[in-house]
C-alpha positions in Angstrom: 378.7 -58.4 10.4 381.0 -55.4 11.5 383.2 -54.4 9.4 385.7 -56.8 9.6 383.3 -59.4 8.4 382.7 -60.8 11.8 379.4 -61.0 13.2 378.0 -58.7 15.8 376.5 -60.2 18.6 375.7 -56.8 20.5 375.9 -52.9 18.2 376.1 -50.7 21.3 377.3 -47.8 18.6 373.7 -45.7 17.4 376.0 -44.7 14.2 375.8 -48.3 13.3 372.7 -49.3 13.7 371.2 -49.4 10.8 374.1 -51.8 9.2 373.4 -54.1 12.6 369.6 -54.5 11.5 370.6 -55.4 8.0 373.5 -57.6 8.7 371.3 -59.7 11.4 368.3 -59.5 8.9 370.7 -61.2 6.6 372.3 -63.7 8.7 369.1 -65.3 9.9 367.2 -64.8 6.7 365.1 -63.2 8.7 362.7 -61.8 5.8 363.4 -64.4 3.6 359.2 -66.1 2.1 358.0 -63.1 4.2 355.3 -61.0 1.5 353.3 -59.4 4.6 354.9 -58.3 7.9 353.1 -57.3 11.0 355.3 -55.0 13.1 354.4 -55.2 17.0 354.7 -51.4 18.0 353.5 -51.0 22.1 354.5 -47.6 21.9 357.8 -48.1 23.8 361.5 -47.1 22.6 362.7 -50.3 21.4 359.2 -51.2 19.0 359.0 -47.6 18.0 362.4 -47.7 16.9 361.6 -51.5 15.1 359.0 -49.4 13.4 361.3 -46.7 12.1 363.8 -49.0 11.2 362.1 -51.5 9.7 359.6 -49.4 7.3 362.5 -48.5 4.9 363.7 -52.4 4.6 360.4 -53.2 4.1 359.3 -50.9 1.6 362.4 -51.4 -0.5 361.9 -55.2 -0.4 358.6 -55.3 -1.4 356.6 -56.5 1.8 353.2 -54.9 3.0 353.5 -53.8 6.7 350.6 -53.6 9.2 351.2 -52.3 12.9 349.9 -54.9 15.3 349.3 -53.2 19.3 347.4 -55.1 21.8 345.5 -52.7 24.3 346.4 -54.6 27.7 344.0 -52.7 30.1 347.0 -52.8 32.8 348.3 -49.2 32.8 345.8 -45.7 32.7 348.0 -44.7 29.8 347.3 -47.8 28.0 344.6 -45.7 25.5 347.2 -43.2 25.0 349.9 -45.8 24.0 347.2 -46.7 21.3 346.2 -43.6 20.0 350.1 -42.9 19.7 351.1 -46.2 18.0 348.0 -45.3 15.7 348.9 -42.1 14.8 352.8 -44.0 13.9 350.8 -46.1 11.2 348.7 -43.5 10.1 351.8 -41.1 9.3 353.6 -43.5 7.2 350.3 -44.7 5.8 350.2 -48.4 6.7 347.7 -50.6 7.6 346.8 -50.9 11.5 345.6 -53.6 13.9 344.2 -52.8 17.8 342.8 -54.9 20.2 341.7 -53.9 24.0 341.3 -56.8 26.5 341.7 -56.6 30.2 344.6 -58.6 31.1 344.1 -58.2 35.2 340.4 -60.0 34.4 342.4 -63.4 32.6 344.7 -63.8 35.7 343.6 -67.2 37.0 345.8 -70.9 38.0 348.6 -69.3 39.9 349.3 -67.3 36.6 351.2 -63.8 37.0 350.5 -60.4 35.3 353.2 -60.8 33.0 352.7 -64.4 31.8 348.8 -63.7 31.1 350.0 -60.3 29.3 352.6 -62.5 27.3 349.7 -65.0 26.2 347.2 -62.6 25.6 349.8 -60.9 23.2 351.0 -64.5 21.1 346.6 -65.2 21.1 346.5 -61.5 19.3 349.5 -61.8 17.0 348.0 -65.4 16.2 344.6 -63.4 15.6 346.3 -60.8 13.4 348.1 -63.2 11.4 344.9 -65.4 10.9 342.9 -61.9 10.1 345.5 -60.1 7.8 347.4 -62.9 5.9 350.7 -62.0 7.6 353.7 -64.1 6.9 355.4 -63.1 10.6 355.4 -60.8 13.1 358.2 -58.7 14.0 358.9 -58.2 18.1 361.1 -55.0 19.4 363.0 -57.5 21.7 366.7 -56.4 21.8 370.5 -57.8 22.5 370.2 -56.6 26.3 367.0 -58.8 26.4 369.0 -61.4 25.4 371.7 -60.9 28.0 368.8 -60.9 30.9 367.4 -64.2 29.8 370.8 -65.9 29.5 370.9 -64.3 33.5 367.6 -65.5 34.3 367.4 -69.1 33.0 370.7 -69.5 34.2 369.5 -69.1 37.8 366.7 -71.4 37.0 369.4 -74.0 36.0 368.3 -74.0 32.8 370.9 -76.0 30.2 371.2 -75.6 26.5 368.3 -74.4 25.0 366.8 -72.3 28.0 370.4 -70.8 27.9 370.2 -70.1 24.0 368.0 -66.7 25.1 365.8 -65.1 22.9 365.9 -66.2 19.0 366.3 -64.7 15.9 362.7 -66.3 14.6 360.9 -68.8 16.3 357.2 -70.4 15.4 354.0 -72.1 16.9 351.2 -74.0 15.5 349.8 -70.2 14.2 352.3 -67.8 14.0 355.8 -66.9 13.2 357.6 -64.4 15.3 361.0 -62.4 14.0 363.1 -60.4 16.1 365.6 -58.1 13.4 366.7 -56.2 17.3 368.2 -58.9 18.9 372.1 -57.7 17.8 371.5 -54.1 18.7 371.4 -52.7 22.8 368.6 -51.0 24.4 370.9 -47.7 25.0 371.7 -47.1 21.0 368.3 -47.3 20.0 367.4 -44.7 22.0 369.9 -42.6 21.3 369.1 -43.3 17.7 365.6 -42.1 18.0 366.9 -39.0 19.9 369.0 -38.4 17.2 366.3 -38.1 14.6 363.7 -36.5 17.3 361.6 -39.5 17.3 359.5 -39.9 20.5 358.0 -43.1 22.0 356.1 -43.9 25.1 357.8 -44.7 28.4 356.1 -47.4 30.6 356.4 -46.6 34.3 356.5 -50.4 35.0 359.6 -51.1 33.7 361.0 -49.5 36.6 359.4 -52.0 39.1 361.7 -53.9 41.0 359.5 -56.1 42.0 359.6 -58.0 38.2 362.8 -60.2 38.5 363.8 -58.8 35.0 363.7 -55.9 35.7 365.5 -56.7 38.6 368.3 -58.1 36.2 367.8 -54.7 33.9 368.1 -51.9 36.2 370.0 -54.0 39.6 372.0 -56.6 38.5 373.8 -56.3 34.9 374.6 -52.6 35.9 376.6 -53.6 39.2 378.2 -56.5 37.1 379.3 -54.5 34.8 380.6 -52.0 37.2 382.3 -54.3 39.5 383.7 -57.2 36.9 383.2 -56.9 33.3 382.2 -54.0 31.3 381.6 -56.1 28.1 379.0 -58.0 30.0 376.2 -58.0 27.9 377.6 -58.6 24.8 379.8 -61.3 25.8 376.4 -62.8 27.2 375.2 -62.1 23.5 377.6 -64.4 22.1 377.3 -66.9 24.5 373.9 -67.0 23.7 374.4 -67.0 19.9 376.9 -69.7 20.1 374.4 -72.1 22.1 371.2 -71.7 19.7 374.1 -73.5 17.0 375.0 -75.9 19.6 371.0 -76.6 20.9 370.2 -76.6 16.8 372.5 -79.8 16.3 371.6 -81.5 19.2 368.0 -81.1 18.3 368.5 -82.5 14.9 370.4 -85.4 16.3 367.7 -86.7 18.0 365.2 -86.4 15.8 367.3 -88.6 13.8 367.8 -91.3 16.5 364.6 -93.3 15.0 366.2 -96.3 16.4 365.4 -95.3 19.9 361.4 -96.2 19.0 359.1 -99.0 18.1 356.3 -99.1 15.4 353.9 -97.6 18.2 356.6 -94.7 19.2 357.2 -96.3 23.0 360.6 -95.7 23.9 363.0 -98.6 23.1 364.7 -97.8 26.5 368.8 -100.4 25.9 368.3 -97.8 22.5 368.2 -94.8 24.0 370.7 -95.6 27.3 373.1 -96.3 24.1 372.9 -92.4 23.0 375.5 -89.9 24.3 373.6 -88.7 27.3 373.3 -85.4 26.3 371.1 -87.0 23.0 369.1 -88.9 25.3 367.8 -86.0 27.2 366.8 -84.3 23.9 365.6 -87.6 22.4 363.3 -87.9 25.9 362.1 -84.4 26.1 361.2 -84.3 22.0 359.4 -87.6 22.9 357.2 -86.2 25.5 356.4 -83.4 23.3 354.9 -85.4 20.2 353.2 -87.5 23.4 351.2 -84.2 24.3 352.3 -83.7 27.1 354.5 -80.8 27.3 354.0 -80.0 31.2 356.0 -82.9 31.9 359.3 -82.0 29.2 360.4 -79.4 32.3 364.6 -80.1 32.7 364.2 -81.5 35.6 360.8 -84.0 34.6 363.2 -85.3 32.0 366.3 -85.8 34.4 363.9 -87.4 36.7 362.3 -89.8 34.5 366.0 -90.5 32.3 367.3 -91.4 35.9 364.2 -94.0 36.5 365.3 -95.7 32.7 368.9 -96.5 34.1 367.1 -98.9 36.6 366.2 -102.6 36.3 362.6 -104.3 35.9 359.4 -102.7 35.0 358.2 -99.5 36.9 356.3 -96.9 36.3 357.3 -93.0 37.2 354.9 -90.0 37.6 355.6 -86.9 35.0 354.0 -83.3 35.7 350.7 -83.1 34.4 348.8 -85.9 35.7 350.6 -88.4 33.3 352.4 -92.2 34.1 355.9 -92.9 32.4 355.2 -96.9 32.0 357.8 -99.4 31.8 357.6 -102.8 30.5 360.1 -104.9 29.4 362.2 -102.3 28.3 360.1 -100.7 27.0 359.0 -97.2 27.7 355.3 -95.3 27.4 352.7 -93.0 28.3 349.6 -93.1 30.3 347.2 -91.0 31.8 347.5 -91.3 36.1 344.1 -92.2 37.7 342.3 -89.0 38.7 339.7 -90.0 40.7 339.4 -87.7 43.6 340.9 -88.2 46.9 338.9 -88.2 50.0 339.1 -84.2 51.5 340.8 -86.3 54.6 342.2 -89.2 56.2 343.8 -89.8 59.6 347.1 -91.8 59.9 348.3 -93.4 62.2 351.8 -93.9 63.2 351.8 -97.2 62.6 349.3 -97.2 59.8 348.9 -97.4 55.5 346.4 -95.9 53.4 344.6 -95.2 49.4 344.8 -91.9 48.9 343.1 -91.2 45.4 345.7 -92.7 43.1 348.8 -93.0 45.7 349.6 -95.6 48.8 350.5 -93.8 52.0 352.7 -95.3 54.5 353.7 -94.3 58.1 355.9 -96.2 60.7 357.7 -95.5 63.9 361.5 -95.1 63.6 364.7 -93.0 64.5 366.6 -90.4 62.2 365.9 -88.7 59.4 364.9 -89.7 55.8 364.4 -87.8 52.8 363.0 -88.5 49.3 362.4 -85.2 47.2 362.5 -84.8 43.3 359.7 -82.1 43.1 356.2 -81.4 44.1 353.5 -84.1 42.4 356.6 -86.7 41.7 356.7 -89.9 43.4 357.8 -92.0 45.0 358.5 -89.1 48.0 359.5 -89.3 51.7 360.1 -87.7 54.9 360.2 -88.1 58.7 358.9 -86.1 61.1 359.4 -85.5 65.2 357.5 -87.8 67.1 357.8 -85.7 70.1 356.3 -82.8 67.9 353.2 -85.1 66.5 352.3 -86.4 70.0 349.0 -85.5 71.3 348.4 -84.5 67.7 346.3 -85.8 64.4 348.3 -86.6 61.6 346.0 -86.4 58.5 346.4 -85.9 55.0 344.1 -83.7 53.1 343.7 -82.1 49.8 344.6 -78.5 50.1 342.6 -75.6 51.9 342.7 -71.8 51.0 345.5 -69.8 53.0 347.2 -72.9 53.5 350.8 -72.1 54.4 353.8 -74.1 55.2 357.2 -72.8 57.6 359.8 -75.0 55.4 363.2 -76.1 57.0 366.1 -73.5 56.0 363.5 -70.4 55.1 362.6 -67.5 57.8 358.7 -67.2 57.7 356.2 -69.6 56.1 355.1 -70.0 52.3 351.8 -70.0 50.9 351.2 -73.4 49.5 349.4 -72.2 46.3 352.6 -70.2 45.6 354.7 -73.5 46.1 352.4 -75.3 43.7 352.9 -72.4 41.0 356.2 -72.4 41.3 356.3 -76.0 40.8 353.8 -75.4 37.7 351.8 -77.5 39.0 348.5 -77.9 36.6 345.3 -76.4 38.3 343.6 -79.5 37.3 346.4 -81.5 39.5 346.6 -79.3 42.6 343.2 -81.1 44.3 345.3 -84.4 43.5 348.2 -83.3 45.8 348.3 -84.7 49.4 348.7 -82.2 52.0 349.9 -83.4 55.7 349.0 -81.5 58.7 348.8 -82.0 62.6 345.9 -80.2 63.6 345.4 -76.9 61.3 349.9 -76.8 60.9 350.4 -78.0 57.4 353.9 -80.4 57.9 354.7 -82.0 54.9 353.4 -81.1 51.6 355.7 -84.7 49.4 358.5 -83.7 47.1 359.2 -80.4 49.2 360.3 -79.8 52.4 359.0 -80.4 56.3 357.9 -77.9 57.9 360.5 -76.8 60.3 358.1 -76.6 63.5 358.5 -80.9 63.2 361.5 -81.2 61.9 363.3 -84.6 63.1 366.1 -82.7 65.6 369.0 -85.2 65.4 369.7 -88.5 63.7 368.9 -90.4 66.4 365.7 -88.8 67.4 362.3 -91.0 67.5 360.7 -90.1 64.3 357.5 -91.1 62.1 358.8 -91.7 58.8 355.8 -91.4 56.0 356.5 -92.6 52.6 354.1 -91.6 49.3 354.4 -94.0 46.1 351.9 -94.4 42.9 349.3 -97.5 43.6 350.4 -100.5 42.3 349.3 -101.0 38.8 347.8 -104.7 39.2 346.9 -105.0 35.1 350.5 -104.1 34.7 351.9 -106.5 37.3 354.4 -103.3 38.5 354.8 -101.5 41.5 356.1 -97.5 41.7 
């Protein structure tokens, strides 16, 4: 609260950061059941100011700290970072946890540098916890952290709880994270430290462009904020506080629609059209979660498969991850999709059908254009492509092939198909599954994306070889995708 008794989404004043940390501590119970607090320190401004600011609170409340630092084996400096964040511990006397792993060696699946840093840090933090007794561990992440990921997920089309940012305290099956930073900017920590000649470690990284946050950080915000709205950040603050309240009730509604289930937790699908439709997204994507599948709860999964229960009959409706979304008489479940491997490569004809692993290929002769597209591994999907550019040519369909690349309508260049199946977070175990079309080494059609524009259909009345991709028939089922 500031001192009008309002609360402060965003203390951008170093004089007042101290009554900032204790007013959001405060608000969000942030320290409330906590006996033993680990305090994630990399060395950097905003965790070595956490650490400064949190070892008086602590102390005065009663809870055992321990510094927590996870060696990353990314940057040369990274021993010095440790041996600094050590020597922090040691001069207040607190207990001290270091690990050193080599995060460039646990890159594999498409995954970048920063999400295998990011889950080599929550496995250590679960490690520390598990090791030291600790109740929580608290993160440096601050209020202009916040105001990038509202910017981020908001270009992602993210909706409420993508759009909620960063949280005050959030948990998994092993550990509980705290952020007591989240109300206070980047630029008044620092100066705080610099008032009190307290050094920290500055990471040459953060000033990579490259990183689309730190695009946001050092590109974006700051022209915003120059050309339009000077209060930027903190008014992305409260919008961000103001949707966690709003995704908080919404998430408690729907765990409180039992209705929408039977005994056997399938979906009761009249039930859950009946729910305002922002409920039934929530009341989907919870579903799917307590399913185990939580590749296939992605925004846009859930929009796709909430779209499939407004239609008639029974059907069934591929989710991310390999997994069937069954309906039978209105009733709505689960089901692992047959994996059995696809051949490496079939030809098609232009007149032709096909069994491609767990899918049913068709292709025809025709005029115009068609287009079916709700994402990468999500069927049913189709396209047409020139005939004039596929004559003389072998269309086949093939599982993918290193250095695979695709030149997609409306892009310059081409795209690396790996890249398109990352984006698409595509499971590694599900990218063999994936049919790739090409005409001779050209890949043309990769379903769910787009054609490549080298045979592209040129006008609506061009000849055409229209190729349509749907889930096999389930025969036991009596259903057809």
């Amino acid at each position: 609260m500031d001192v009008s008794g309002k609360p402060c989404f965003y203390c951008n004043d170093p004089a007042h950061v101290s009554e900032a940390l204790l007013s959001h501590l405060r608000l969000h119970r942030l320290t409330h059941g906590v006996l033993r607090l680990g305090l994630a320190v990399s060395g950097g401004a905003d965790s070595v100011a956490l650490f400064h600011l949190m070892i008086p609170v602590c102390r005065e409340a009663g809870i055992a700290v321990t510094v927590v630092h996870l060696n990353h084996g990314i940057r040369t400096e990274a021993d010095d970072d440790a041996r600094f964040v050590r020597e922090l511990a040691e001069r207040e006397g607190v207990a001290f946890l270091c690990e050193k792993v080599s995060v460039p060696d646990l890159i594999k699946g498409g995954r970048s540098l920063e999400m295998a840093a990011r889950e080599a840090r929550m496995a250590f933090f679960a490690r520390c916890c598990a090791s030291a007794g600790l109740d929580a561990i608290a993160t440096g992440h601050q209020a202009d952290d916040v105001a990038e990921s509202v910017l981020l997920r908001l270009a992602r089309g993210a909706g409420a709880t993508g759009l909620s940012g960063l949280r005050p305290r959030s948990h998994t099956r092993t550990l509980t994270l705290i952020r007591p930073l989240l109300a206070i900017s980047g630029a008044a920590l620092r100066t705080w430290l610099l008032q009190r000649n307290l050094t920290w470690r500055e990471d040459a990284s953060n000033r990579d462009s490259a990183i689309p946050r730190n695009r946001i950080r050092n590109d974006v915000l700051p022209l915003l904020e120059s050309v339009w709205m000077p209060e930027l950040r903190a008014c992305l603050c409260q919008s961000a506080e103001v949707l966690r309240e709003d995704d908080r009730l919404l998430e408690t509604l729907a765990t409180q629609s039992t209705a929408c289930f039977d005994a056997d937790d399938s979906v009761i699908v009249s039930a859950l059209l009946r729910q305002p439709e922002a409920l039934q997204r929530r009341i989907l994507r919870q579903w799917i979660f307590r399913q185990g599948e939580p590749e296939a709860a992605g925004l846009a999964a859930v929009f796709a498969l909430l779209n499939r229960c407004r239609t008639s009959g029974d059907w069934k409706h591929q989710l991310p991850g390999g997994t069937l979304a069954v309906c039978t008489n209105h009733t709505l479940r689960l089901q692992t999709a047959d994996t059995s491997p696809p051949p490496a490569a079939a030809l098609l004809g232009s007149d032709a059908a096909l069994q491609w692993g767990a899918l049913e290929i068709c292709a025809r002769r025709g005029h115009g254009i068609i287009s079916t597209a709700a994402g990468i591994g999500v069927y049913p999907a189709a396209c047409a492509l020139s005939a004039e550019k596929l004559k003389g040519g072998d269309l086949c369909v093939r599982t993918r092939k290193p250095g695979d690349r695709i030149a997609p309508t409306g892009f310059d260049g081409t795209k690396k198909i790996h890249d398109l199946f990352v984006d698409a977070k595509i499971p590694e175990r599900q990218r063999d599954m994936i049919p790739v079309f090409v005409c001779g080494e050209a890949v043309v059609w990769i379903p769910g994306y787009r054609v490549s524009r080298h045979f592209a259909v040129p006008s609506p009345d061009a000849p055409s070889v229209q190729i349509a991709v749907r889930l096999k028939q389930i025969s036991s089922l009596g259903i057809s995708g």
